[in-house]
N, C-alpha and C positions, 0 to 999 in steps of 0.2 A: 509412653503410658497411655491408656485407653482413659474416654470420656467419664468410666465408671471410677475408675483409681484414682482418675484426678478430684473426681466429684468427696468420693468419702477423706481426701486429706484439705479439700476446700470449701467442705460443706458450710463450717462456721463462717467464714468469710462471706460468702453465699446469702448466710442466714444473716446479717448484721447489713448486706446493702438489699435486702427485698429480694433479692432474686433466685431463692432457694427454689421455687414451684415452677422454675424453667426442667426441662429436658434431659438428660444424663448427655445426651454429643452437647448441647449448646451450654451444659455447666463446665464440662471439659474443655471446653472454644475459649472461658471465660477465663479458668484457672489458667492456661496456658499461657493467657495476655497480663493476668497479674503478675505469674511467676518472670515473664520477660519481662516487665515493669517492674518489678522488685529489684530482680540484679541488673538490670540497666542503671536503675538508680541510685542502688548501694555503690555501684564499680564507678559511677560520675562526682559523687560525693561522697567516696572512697578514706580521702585523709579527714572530711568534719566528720564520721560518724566514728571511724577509730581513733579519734581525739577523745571522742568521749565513751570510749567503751575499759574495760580490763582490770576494773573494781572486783577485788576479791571481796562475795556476798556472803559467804558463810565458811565455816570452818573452825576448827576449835585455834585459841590463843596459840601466839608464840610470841611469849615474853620478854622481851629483852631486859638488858641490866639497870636498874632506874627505873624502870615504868612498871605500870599494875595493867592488870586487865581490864580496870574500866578506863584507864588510859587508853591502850590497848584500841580497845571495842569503840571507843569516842574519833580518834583519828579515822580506824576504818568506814565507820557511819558516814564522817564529816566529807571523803573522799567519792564514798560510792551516793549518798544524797548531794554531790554537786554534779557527777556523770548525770545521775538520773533527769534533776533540774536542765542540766544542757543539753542531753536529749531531747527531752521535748520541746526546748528552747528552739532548737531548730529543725521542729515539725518531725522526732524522729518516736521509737517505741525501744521502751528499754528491756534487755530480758535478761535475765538467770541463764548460762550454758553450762549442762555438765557434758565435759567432754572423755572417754577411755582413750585415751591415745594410748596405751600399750595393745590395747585388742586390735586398734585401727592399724598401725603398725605392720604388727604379727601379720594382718590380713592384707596388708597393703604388698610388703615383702615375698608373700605366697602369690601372690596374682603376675611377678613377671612386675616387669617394668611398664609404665602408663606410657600412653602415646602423648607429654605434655612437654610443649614450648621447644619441640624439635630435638631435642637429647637423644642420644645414646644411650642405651641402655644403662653402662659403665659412669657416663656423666651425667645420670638421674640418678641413680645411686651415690653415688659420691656427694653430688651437692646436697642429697636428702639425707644423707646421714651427719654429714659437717652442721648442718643446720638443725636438724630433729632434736637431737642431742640437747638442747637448751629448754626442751619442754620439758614439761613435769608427767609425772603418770597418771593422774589425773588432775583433770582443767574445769576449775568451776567461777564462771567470772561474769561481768555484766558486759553485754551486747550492747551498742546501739544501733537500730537497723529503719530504713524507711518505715513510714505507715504503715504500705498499705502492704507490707510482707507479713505473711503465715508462720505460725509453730513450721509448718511442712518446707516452707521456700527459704525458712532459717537456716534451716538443714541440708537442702538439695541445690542453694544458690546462693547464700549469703558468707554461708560459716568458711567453705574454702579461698575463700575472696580475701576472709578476714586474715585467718593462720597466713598467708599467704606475705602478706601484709608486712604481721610481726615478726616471720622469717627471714622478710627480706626477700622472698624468692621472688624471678620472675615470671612464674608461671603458677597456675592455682592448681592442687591437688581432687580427688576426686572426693566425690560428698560422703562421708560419716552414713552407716545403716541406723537404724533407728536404736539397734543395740548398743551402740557405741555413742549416740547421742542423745542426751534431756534438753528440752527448754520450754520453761512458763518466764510469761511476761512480769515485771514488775513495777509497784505502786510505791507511792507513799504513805508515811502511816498517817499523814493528816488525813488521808480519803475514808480511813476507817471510819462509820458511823457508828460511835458510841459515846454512850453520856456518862458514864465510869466504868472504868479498870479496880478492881479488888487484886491486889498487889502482895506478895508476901513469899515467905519461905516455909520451911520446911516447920509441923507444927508452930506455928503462931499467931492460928487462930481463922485463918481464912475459910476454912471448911463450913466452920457453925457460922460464921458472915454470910456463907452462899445459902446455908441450912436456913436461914433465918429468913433473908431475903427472898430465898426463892417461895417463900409463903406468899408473898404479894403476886396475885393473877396481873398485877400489870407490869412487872419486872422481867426480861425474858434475859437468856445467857446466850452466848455466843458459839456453847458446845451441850452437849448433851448431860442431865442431872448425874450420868453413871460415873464422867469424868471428870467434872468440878474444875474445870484447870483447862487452859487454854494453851497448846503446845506451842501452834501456829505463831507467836507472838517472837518467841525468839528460838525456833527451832534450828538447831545444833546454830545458836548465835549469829543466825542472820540476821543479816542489818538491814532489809526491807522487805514489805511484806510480798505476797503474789497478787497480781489481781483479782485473782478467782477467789482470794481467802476476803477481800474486802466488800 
């Protein structure tokens, strides 16, 4: 990848250590040494960071017999806020993956067999299919990955390391295109800054509470007057927030 490509998928990174007003070869020099610093250090401490990754972070209930949904939604919290807390317990950053493994598949299968861990054609297929088979069609779970890795090096150095991992295989697959992969980082909801929540359902009253309140010039909302309602908070019932929304 050229100085310029690396630049616009590390520009943030870039921008958070001062060094964005360098050069487009020497921001490309830089990204190069993070992204080898990234997966060197995820593949060294390969089993603490998959210790604490693979918390399902959103997605609608499935009920079982005996329990309710706020059961339900309390176990998944209590699981994927103790990954989060041991993520950075040991210095790591937690993130949201959505993964299409059936596109990735499809395109994997079309490309011919990969040149990985010395197989045969016949015996990459084979062991890719015995094993694939266990994943779901779509994969949406919590990461934990060093510092100082990128949205961009989650995806082109960390994620095949990971699958890899829970496979069981012993060799890494090739990286997810960007169409086949999401990832934002996640927070706590104690990071939120706010001095009250206006809490309620469906008419009972919350609307004239904002109508009222929002008369005070020193009261401000956390979304715009047209939408009165914050989706962000438990959108399709994820259990923690993103950093970008705190």
């Amino acid at each position: 990848m050229s100085g310029i490509g690396l630049w616009s998928s590390c520009a943030l990174a870039l921008l958070l250590s001062g060094l964005l007003s360098m050069g487009g070869q020497a921001a490309g020099e830089v990204c190069q040494k993070m992204r080898r610093s990234c997966a060197t250090e995820y593949q060294r401490r390969l089993e603490d960071f998959s210790e604490v990754s693979g918390a399902q972070l959103a997605g609608k209930p499935v009920i079982e017999i005996g329990d309710t949904e706020e059961t339900w939604f309390a176990k998944r919290f209590s699981i994927a806020e103790a990954q989060l807390q041991d993520c950075w317990s040991i210095g790591g950053r937690y993130w949201e993956i959505d993964f299409r493994s059936q596109d990735y598949i499809k395109r994997l299968r079309g490309n011919g067999c990969p040149a990985f861990g010395g197989l045969t054609c016949e015996e990459w297929r084979k062991e890719f299919d015995a094993r694939w088979n266990v994943f779901p069609k779509e994969v949406s779970s919590g990461v934990c990955v060093p510092a100082n890795c990128t949205a961009s090096h989650i995806r082109t150095s960390v994620f095949s390391q990971y699958v890899a991992r829970v496979l069981r295989m012993d060799f890494n697959l090739p990286p997810p295109t960007r169409e086949e992969f999401e990832n934002r980082e996640m927070t706590h909801w104690s990071k939120y800054r706010l001095d009250f929540v206006i809490a309620g359902v469906n008419s009972c009253g919350t609307t004239s509470l904002y109508t009222n309140l929002a008369k005070n010039p020193d009261i401000d909302f956390t979304v715009a007057e047209a939408h009165k309602e914050d989706g962000n908070f438990f959108l399709n019932n994820r259990v923690l927030p993103y950093v970008d929304d705190v």
